[in-house]
Every structure is written in C-alpha cells, then in structure tokens.
C-alpha positions, -999 to 999 in steps of 0.1 A, spaced: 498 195 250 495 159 242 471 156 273 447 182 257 445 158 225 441 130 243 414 144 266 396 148 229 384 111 232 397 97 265 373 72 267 379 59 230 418 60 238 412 37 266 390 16 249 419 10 224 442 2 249 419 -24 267 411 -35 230 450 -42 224 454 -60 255 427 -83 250 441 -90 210 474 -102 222 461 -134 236 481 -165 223 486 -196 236 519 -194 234 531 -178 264 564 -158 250 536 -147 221 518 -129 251 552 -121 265 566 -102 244 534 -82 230 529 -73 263 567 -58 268 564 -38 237 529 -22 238 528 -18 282 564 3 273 539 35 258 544 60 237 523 83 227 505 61 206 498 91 183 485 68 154 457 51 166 450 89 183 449 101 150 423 75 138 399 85 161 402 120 158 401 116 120 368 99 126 354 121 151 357 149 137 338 134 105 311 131 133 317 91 136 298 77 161 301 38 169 329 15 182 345 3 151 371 30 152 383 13 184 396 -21 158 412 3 132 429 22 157 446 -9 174 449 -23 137 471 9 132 492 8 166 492 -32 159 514 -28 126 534 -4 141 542 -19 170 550 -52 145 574 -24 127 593 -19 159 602 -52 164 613 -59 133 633 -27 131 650 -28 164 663 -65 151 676 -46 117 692 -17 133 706 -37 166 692 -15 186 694 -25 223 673 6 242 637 21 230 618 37 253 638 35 281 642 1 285 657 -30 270 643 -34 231 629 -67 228 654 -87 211 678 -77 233 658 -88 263 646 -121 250 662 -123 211 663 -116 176 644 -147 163 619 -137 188 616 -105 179 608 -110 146 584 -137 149 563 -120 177 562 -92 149 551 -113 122 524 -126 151 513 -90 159 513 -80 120 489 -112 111 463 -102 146 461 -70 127 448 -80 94 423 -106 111 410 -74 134 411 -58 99 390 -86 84 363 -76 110 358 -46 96 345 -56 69 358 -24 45 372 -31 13 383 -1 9 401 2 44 416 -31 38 434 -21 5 448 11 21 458 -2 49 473 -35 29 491 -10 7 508 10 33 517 -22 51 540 -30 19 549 6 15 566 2 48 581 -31 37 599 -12 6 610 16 25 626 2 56 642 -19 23 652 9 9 668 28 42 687 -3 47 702 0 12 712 33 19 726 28 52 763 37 53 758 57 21 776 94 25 762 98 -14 725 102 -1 704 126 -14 680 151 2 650 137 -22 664 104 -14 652 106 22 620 122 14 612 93 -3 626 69 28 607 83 54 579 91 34 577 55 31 587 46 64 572 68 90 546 91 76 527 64 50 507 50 83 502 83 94 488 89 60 469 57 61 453 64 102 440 99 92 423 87 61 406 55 71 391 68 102 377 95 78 364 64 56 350 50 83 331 78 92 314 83 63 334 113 50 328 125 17 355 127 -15 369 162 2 373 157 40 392 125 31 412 142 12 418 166 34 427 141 60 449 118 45 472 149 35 471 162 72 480 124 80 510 126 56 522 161 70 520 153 103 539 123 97 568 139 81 571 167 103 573 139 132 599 120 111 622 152 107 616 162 143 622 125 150 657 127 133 666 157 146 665 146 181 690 122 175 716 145 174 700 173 198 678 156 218 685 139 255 687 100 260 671 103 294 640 123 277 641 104 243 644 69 263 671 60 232 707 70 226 717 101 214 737 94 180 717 58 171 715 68 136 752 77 131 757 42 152 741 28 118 752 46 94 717 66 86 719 95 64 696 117 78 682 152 69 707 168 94 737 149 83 729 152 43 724 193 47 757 198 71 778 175 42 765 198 14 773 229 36 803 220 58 838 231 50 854 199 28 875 188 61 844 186 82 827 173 57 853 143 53 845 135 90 808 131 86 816 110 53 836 88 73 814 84 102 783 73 79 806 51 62 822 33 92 789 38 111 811 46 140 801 68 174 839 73 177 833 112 165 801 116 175 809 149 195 828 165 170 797 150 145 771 170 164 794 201 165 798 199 130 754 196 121 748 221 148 776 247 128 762 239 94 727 246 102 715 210 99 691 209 126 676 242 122 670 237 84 655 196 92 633 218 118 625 246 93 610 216 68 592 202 98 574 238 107 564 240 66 546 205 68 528 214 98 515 247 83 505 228 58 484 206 76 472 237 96 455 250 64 442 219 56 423 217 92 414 249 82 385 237 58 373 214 79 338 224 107 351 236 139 353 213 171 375 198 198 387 172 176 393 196 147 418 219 173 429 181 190 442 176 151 457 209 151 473 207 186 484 170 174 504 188 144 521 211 165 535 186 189 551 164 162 577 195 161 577 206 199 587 175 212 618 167 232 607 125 226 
C-alpha cells in the first residue's frame, strides 16, 4: 500500500530526500555524522509524504513543497533524538538509537542542530503564515512530550489524559504537514480546513496503531522492542482500557508494572491487555479517526493524490511497523 502513495509523487519524494541530504552539511563532522545515521535509517517518512500530497492535490505546482516537506521530517527527526535520550531507548528502527551508538549529549545537541536547519529552511519560505503554524506545533510538541514524561509511571492516567498526550505529541505535526502544504498551494478557507483535520486524524489513528503494536506487534517487523512503553512506565490506551476493565488482581499487576516500569511481567502484561479487550478497543478508536478523515477526502476533487490521502489513512491502522 505504502508504495501506491508514494508512487503519487515519486519524483517529489526523491527530491525531498536529496533535499535532506544536502541540508545536513555542517562543518562539524559528528553534526553530519549523526544526521546522516538517523535520516539514512528510513521510515516511511509519512510526514513530509503528507505535505506534498496535501499540496498536490490543491493542484500545487512548484518546488517549494520540497523545503516544507524536509522542514516537517527535519523537526521530526530532531524529536527522535531528543526522545530516544528521554526514554533510554537503545534500538529504533532496527539499529542502535543514536545516543546509544555515539551518546546522550550528542544526541541532543545534533537534535537541537537539526531543529535550528529547519526553521532557517523555513525562513526561505518566506510564509508567515506557515511559519507561525509550524512554530506553534514545534512548542506543542515541546509541552506534550513534557507532559507524557510527567505522567510516566502514573497507573492513575486517564483515557482523555492521553488524547491530549498524543494529540500533542504525535498527531499535532501531522496536523501541521497536511495544512501547510494546503497553504502553500493556495487552497482556499475550506480545503484547508479539510486538510488539517485529515492531518490530525491520520495522526491519531497512527499514534493508537503506534501503541498498540507495542504490545502486539513483532520486534523484528517493528525494528523496536516489544514492551518499550511498559519498560518506561507509559500509560498507554491499551494499558488504561485493560486497568478499567481487568478483574482487581490483574489489574494490581498492570498498576505495578507502570509504577515500577518493569518488563519483569511483561508476558503476563500482554495476556492481561489482550483478555481485557485493550487492543481491539485502541484499534476500534483508530478505525473511527480514519473514517473520519475518509469523509473529509470525501469533499475534496477526485485524483491520485486525493485516493494517495485516502490509501495513506488506511495504512496508519494496517500496519505491522
């Protein structure tokens, strides 16, 4: 599936790509080193996708799309440097994260590096109106990973409480590439609206999906380990729903676990979700934000980057990574 949306604007993905490479220039060799480590690892890189397919199918036509898309990937690649330092993690992707192949201090500088290229790419632009949103969601992001580390370890989280953490987190840039590609473009007051909501749906559903996998995915496949977020004491959707539903002993054990952020249960964890209907209900919220953005696309004119959006929404919840 993901080929199909790619094959949309193959020549503007690729463009992006070489665009990136050339960005991460620095004179300062681990600079270049480490940029390179993170972005050559992949992805799907279905951010900077979703810019140009925002703006394509607002019938851009130009290059400038090719700067906001890297911008996007740029401050999320910055995000996963900084996050992998926060959570400890030592595997993404199927390789070594990069503070745990060079080192935290690194890590976090090289992301400060690749947030400030960025916002001089942005600067380029020359959109006002890009550069707020975009400036916005940057400190969106800021707040929420803030506000998932204060929660971390916390068996009192709340469903809404983790809307609001990875609506903050994930989906707000998803949000953010949807509707400034349809700025760029040209789009009028509706199809940006339009947009931006698909971008925030799509997001979502890929954060749910996202968390789901981490107790029903495969580490081979995901290119992480399976139980991460239990490793750091993340509440997530699946874990919240099976505490709320789980018979008071089983319960206990997922309390503990989040509180001692410890993989010591982890089988018994999973065995517990799976029981309690955790997954399927995190999946069942996934499938309602992808309608969503299905009747959205809806109202906008047929074409291949319309169905590309479509197809792009369907694969953030049939996904195995």
């Amino acid at each position: 599936m993901y080929k199909n949306i790619r094959a949309a604007v193959t020549a503007d993905f690729d463009a992006v790509n070489q665009f990136i490479v050339d960005q991460l220039h620095s004179d300062v060799a681990l600079v270049e080193s480490i940029g390179h480590y993170i972005v050559d690892a992949g992805g799907k890189r279905m951010r900077p996708v979703l810019v140009l397919l925002s703006a394509k199918s607002c019938g851009f036509s130009g290059d400038a799309h090719i700067r906001l898309a890297a911008v996007i990937e740029f401050i999320h690649t910055a995000t996963l440097l900084h996050d992998d330092v926060v959570d400890m993690s030592s595997m993404r992707r199927g390789r070594p994260t990069a503070n745990e192949q060079w080192s935290n201090p690194s890590s976090v500088l090289v992301g400060d590096f690749i947030y400030s290229r960025a916002f001089q790419v942005l600067v380029c632009l020359g959109s006002m109106e890009i550069m707020r949103i975009i400036a916005d969601t940057t400190n969106k992001i800021a707040e929420g990973e803030v506000l998932q580390l204060i929660n971390k370890h916390n068996s009192a989280a709340t469903e809404a409480g983790y809307m609001n953490v990875i609506r903050d987190k994930t989906a707000i840039l998803f949000q953010a590439a949807a509707e400034c590609g349809a700025i760029l473009a040209g789009a009028n007051h509706t199809q940006r609206g339009i947009l931006r909501d698909v971008g925030m749906h799509i997001g979502m559903a890929f954060q749910l999906i996202d968390d789901v996998l981490d107790y029903d995915g495969d580490a081979a496949t995901m290119g992480k380990n399976i139980g991460d977020d239990l490793a750091e004491g993340k509440p997530t959707l699946p874990l919240i729903h099976a505490m709320r539903t789980a018979a008071s002993a089983e319960a206990a054990i997922l309390r503990t676990s989040i509180e001692n952020g410890t993989l010591e249960q982890l089988q018994e964890v999973i065995a517990i979700v799976k029981k309690s209907g955790g997954l399927e209900y995190t999946r069942e919220l996934a499938k309602n934000e992808v309608a969503k953005a299905r009747m959205l696309l809806a109202q906008l004119d047929d074409s291949v980057y319309r169905t590309a959006l479509e197809d792009m929404a369907d694969l953030a919840i049939n996904r195995s990574s």
